[in-house]
C-alpha positions, 0 to 999 in steps of 0.5 A: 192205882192212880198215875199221873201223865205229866205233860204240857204244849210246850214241850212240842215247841222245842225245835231240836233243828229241821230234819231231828230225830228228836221231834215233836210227833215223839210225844203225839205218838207216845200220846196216841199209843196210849189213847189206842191202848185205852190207857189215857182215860186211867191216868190224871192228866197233870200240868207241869211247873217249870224247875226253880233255879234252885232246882237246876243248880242242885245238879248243874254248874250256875254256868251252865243254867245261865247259859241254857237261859241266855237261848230264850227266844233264840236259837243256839247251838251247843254241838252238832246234835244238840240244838235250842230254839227260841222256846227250848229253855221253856220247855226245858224249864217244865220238862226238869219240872214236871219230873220234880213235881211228879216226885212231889205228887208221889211223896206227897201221896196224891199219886201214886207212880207218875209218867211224864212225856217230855222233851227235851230229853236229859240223861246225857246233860251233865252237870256243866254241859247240854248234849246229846239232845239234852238241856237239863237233866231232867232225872237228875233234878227228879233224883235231887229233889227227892233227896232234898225232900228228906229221902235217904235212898233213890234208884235211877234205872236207865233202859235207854239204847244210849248210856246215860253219861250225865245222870252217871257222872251227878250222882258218881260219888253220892251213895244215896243215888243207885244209878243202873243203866243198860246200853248198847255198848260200844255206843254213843256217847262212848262211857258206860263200861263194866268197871264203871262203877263210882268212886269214893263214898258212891263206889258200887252205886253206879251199875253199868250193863253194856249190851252188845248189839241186837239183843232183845227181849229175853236177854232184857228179861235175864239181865233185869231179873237176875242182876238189876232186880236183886241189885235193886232190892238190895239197896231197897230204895225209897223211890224209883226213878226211870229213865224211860227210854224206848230207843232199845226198840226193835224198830228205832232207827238210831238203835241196834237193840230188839227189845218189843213192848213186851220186853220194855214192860218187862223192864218196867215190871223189874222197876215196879218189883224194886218199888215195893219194898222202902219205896211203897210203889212209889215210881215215876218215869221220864221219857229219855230217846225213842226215834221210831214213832210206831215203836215209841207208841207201844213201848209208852202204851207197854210201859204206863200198863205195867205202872197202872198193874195191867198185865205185860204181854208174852215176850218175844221167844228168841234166845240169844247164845251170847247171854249167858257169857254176858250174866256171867261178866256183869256177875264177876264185877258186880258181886264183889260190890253186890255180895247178893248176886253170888247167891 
């Protein structure tokens, strides 16, 4: 299985603002915990490009790229937790890239599944605005590029703590984007209800599964396996996207999930699953949130074993008594747009 890591120096000269949570030890420790796994040495390290303009203006307003552009060598605030520093539009610019050439490489088939650490995040950004971390949607422009590459149907599945309001509102009416995300909810930002499901044409391709706070890894493995893989397989896309985040992570200081790296390779097994149909196993992963350095570390060492079919680790045993009612709920909304899930 030949798996790519996209990664590049630039993306430690981001600076999110002293004392953020979104800091540059996020990538030495994603890094470490594969070197410790005895991971790094399996996968072909790659040197990101950065996204064209034409890139970023498949999935954001002109005002918005030129905006972002206009921070270079400076520093600007676009909100209280959203900051760019003088090199942040650079590495902004590889981050969006090396998720669209990761999409590149996989089509093109001189790999198979890629995993690129990045920073700054993405899924919050939307189309006209940076927030929550994030300057460029990063999987968004993945999504997009691999539309403009002739694909028909793509699956986004976003496992991170926070829900991924900007991927959700690109792709909101587009059939050829299946959006799923799961998220603790209520949450930042505020969206991602049950009866958010698209509108128009792209009515029933955004999937939404709030979460209540402290589940961990067997309501993950229920919620994946019994509504995300069917859903999944039923649109049987072409490629995987994931929007890796790993502040679902039992010790993340911004999350109230408890998931442990078994329960995010679990996750990324269910994503492995929906490749293997149209897609051939064609999956490429961004790192999204994750704040606890120990728990990002193993979560990234977790989840690229499972992209390279190295077996997962037992899950964690607890039972959460709430889960069942859960499935049920997503069920109720989901079947009427899913006819598979009744079955």
């Amino acid at each position: 299985m030949r798996v790519g890591l996209f990664d590049d120096p630039i993306f430690r000269e981001h600076d999110a603002g002293a004392g953020h949570p979104e800091r540059p030890e996020r990538l030495e420790a994603a890094r470490g915990g594969l070197k410790e796994a005895g991971l790094e040495g399996d996968l072909i390290l790659r040197d990101p490009r950065p996204a064209s303009r034409e890139e970023l203006l498949a999935v954001h307003t002109a005002e918005h790229v030129d905006l972002v552009a206009r921070t270079d060598g400076r520093s600007h605030r676009f909100d209280p937790d959203t900051l760019a520093g003088p090199h942040s539009y650079t590495a902004a610019l590889r981050a969006a890239g090396a998720v669209a050439g990761a999409v590149d490489e996989v089509l093109d088939g001189t790999l198979d599944r890629a995993f690129c650490i990045v920073r700054p995040p993405g899924h919050h950004a939307t189309s006209g605005r940076a927030m929550g971390f994030c300057l460029f949607n990063n999987v968004a422009v993945a999504a997009a590029r691999a539309l403009a590459r002739g694909l028909e149907r793509v699956v986004v599945v976003d496992p991170d703590v926070h829900h991924g309001n900007g991927t959700q509102e690109i792709f909101w009416a587009d059939p050829r984007v299946l959006y799923v995300s799961s998220h603790q909810f209520p949450f930042y930002p505020g969206t991602g209800a049950l009866d958010e499901v698209g509108e128009g044409a792209g009515r029933g391709f955004t999937v939404n599964l709030p979460m209540p706070g402290g589940l961990g890894d067997q309501s993950y493995s229920r919620a994946y396996r019994e509504i995300v893989e069917p859903i999944g397989q039923a649109f049987d896309p072409q490629l995987v996207l994931v929007s890796a985040g790993f502040d679902a992570h039992e010790a993340d200081p911004l999350g109230g999930m408890k998931l442990t790296a078994a329960g995010f390779a679990e996750v990324m097994d269910v994503c492995v699953s929906v490749a293997s149909g149209s897609a051939k196993g064609r999956v490429v992963a961004v790192l999204e949130g994750g704040y606890s350095l120990e728990g990002l570390a193993s979560a990234t060492a977790a989840s690229v074993a499972r992209l390279l079919d190295r077996p997962s680790p037992p899950l964690s045993t607890g039972v959460d008594p709430r889960t069942d009612k859960l499935l049920e709920a997503y069920r109720k909304t989901q079947a009427t747009l899913w006819p598979i899930l009744w079955r």
